[in-house]
C-alpha positions in Angstrom: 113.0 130.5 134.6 111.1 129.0 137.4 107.3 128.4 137.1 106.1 131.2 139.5 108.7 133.3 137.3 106.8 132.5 134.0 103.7 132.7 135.5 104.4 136.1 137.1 106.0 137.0 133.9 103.0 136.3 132.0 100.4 137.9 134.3 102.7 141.1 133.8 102.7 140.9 129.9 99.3 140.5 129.7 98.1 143.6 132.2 100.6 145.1 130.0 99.3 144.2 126.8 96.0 144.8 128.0 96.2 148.2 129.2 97.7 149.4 125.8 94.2 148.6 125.1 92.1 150.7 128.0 92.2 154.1 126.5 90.6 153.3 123.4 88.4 151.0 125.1 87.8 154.4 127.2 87.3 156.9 124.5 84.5 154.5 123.2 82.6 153.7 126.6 81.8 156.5 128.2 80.7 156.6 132.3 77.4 157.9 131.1 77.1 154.7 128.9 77.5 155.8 125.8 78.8 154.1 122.4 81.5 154.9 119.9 79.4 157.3 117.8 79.5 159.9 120.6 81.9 162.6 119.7 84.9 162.2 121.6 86.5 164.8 123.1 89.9 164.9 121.4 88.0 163.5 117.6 90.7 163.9 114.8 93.3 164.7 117.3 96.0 162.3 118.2 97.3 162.9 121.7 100.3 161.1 123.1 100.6 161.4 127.2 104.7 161.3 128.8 104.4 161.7 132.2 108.0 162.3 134.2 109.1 160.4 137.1 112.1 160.6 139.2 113.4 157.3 141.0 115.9 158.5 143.4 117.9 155.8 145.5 118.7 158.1 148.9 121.2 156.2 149.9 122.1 153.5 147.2 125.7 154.5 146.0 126.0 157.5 147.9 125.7 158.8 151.9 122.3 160.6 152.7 123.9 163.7 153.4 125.2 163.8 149.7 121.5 163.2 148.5 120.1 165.5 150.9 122.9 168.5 149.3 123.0 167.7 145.5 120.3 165.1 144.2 117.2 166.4 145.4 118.0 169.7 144.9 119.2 169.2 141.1 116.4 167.1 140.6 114.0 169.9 141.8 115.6 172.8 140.1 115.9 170.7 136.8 112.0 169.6 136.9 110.9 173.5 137.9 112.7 174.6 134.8 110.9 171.7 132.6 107.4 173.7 134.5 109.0 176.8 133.5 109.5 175.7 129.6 106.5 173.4 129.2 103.2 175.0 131.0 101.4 171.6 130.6 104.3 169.3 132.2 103.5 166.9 134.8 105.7 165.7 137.2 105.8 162.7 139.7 108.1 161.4 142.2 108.0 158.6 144.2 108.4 158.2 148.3 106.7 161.0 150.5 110.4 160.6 152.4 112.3 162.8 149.7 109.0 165.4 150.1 110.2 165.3 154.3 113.8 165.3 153.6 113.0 168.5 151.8 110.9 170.3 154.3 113.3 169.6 156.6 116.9 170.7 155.1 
């Protein structure tokens, strides 16, 4: 690995490790400025967060029209029954372009 490599490489692994770290650092500090003895909001609870993303290439292995007819759609219909199951599901997706293509067709 080249030296911009390692060094990128280690600047990634350590925001990495780091933010593992921020939401118990969070919890603890409050805005307000208060400690660790302040009663949390979730106390005694643990709380694990998955938020879904969808990475859709438009136009990597197939032709935009095919993405415009099957993979959007499926990947809509699929995430709007996950809303339908799970009330508190979140869902993300990357490029405002798939948002147009949508609107559009």
């Amino acid at each position: 690995m080249k030296k911009p490599q390692k060094i990128l490489a280690f600047i990634l692994s350590a925001s990495l490790t780091a933010g593992c770290a921020l939401p118990g650092a969070a919890l603890a500090q409050s805005p307000g400025g208060s400690d660790a003895t302040d009663p949390a909001p979730y106390a005694g609870e643990d709380r694990l967060y998955a938020i879904a993303t969808s990475h859709l290439d438009t136009v990597w292995s197939w032709p935009l029209e095919e993405t415009i007819r099957e993979y959007l759609p499926s990947t809509l219909r699929d995430n709007f029954q996950l809303f339908e199951e799970f009330p508190d599901y979140k869902f993300t997706w990357e490029g405002a372009y798939r948002y147009q293509l949508i609107e559009e067709y």
